[in-house]
C-alpha positions as CSV (number, residue, x, y, z in Angstrom):
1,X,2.2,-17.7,-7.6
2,X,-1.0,-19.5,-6.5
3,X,-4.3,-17.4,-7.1
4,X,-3.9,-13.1,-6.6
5,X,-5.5,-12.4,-3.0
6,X,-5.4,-9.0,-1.7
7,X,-7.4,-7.7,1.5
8,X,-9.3,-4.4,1.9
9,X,-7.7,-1.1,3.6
10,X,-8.3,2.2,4.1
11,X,-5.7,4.2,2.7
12,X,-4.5,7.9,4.1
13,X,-2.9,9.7,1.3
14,X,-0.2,12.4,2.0
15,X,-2.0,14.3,-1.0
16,X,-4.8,14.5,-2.9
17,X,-5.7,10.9,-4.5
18,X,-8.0,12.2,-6.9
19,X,-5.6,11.7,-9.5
20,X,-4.9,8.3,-9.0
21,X,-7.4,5.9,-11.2
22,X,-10.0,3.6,-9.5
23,X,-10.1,-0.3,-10.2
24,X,-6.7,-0.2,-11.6
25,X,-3.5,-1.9,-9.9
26,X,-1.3,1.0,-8.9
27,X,2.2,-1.6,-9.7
28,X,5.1,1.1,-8.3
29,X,4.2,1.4,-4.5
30,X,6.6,-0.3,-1.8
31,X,6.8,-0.8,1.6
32,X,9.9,-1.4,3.4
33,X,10.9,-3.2,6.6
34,X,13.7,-1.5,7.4
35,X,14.9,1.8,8.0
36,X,15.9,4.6,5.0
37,X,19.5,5.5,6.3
38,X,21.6,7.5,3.6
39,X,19.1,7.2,0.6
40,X,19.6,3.4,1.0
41,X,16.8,0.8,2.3
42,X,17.4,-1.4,4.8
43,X,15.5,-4.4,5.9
44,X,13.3,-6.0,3.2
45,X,11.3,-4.0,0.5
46,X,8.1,-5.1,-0.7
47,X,6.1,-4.1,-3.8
48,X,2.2,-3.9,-3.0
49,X,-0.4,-3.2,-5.4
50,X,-3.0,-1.1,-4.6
51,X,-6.4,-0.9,-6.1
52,X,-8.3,2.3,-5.2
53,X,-11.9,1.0,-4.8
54,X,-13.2,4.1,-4.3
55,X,-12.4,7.8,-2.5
56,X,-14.6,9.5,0.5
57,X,-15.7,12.5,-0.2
58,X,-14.2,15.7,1.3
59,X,-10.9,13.8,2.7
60,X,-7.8,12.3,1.3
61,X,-8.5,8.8,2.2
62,X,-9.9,6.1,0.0
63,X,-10.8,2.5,0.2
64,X,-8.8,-0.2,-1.5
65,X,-7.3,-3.4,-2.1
66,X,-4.0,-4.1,-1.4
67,X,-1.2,-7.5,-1.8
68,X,2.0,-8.0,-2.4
69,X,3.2,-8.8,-5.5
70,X,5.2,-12.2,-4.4
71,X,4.0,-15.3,-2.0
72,X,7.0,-15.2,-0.4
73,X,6.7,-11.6,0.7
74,X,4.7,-11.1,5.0
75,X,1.3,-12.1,3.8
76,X,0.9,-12.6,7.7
77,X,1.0,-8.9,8.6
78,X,-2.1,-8.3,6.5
79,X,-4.6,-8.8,9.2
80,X,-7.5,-6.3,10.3
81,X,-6.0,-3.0,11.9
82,X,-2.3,-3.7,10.5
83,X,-1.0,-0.1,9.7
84,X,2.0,0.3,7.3
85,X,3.5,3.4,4.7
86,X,3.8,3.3,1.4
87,X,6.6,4.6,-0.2
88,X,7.0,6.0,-4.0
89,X,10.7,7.9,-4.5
90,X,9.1,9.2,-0.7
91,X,6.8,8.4,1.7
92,X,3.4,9.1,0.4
93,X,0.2,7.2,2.0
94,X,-0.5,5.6,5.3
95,X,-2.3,1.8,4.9
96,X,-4.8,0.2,7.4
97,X,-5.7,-3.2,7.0
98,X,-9.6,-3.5,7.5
């Protein structure tokens, strides 16, 4: 893989992401492509990093970074105002590419 990019996005978590550590490469989130049809993916499945830069107070957003893991993966859909879900054993956090 040619040099790691990864573009900023605000991030709208399903939960509280206070728990989640800042400026650390959260490895285990997906997105998929597809749809989720009898516990089974469908389409392509993506691993993307995310880096919590940092949370805003009182909500359960945060600012990050965010790539996929792979060059091959749809680097092309990470332009400004992309929106996508992450998944993690469930769907757990909305992604807006700034």
């Amino acid at each position: 893989m040619e040099a790691i990019r990864s573009v900023k996005a605000l991030i709208i978590w399903d939960k509280d992401p206070s728990k989640f550590p800042c400026n650390i490469w959260l490895q285990e989130l997906i997105v998929n492509y597809g749809d989720l049809e009898d516990e089974q993916f469908t389409g392509d499945t993506w691993t993307v990093p995310v880096r919590i830069i940092s949370q805003i107070e009182g909500t359960w957003q945060t600012y990050a970074d965010v790539r996929f893991s792979v060059d091959d993966a749809p680097w092309g859909d990470l332009v400004s105002g992309y929106t996508f879900r992450l998944w993690a054993g469930r769907e757990i956090a909305t992604v807006k590419v700034l």
